[in-house]
N, C-alpha and C positions, 0 to 999 in steps of 0.2 A: 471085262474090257476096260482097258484105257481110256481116261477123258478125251483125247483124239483121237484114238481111235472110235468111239461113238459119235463124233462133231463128226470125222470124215464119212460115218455110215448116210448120216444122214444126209451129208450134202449131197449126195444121189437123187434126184428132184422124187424119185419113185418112192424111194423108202420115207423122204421126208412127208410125202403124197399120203401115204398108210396112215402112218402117225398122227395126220390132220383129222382124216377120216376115220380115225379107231377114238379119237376123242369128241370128235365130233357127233358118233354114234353115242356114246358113252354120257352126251350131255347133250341132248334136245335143243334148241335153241340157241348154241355157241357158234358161234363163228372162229374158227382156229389155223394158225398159218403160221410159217416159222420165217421168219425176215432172216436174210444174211447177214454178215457181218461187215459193219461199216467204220468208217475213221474215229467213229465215237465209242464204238463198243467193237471188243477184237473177237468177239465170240458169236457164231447165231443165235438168234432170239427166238424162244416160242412164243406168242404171243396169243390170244382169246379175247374174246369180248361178246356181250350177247345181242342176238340179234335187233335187240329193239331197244339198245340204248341210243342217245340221241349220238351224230354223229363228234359234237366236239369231247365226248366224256373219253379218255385213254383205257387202251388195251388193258388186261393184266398181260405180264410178260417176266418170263423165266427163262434163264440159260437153259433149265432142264425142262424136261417134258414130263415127269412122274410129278415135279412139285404144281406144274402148271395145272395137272391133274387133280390136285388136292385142294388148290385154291378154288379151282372153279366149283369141286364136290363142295366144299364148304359154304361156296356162294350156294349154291343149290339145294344146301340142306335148312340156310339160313343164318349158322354159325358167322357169318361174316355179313355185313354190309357194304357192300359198295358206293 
């Protein structure tokens, strides 16, 4: 697939719906949701974060949804700190 062509898949609230919930499953304690696109960025955003961070610390967030995946693995193996 084509990079619009995958943006457009997802703008489908359903599919983008999946998505949230297959990483969501995939990592206990995330919170995941993909923000549209706005005047400051021309592409949707994936976005995560975990449930018990305080609320002023930011998302992680990725145009894609496989690396949004990787990061948050990495937070969760430990490889990474936030």
């Amino acid at each position: 697939m084509k990079p619009e062509e995958i943006h457009s898949y997802y703008d489908i609230p359903e599919n983008a719906r999946a998505m949230c919930s297959l990483l969501m499953r995939a990592h206990p304690g995330w919170t995941v949701w993909r923000q549209s696109a706005n005047g400051m960025c021309h592409i949707p955003l994936w976005c995560a974060r975990r449930v018990s961070w305080p609320d002023h610390k930011p998302p992680f967030v990725s145009g894609n949804a496989g690396l949004l995946n990787t990061a948050m693995t990495m937070m969760d193996t430990g490889s990474v700190i936030a």
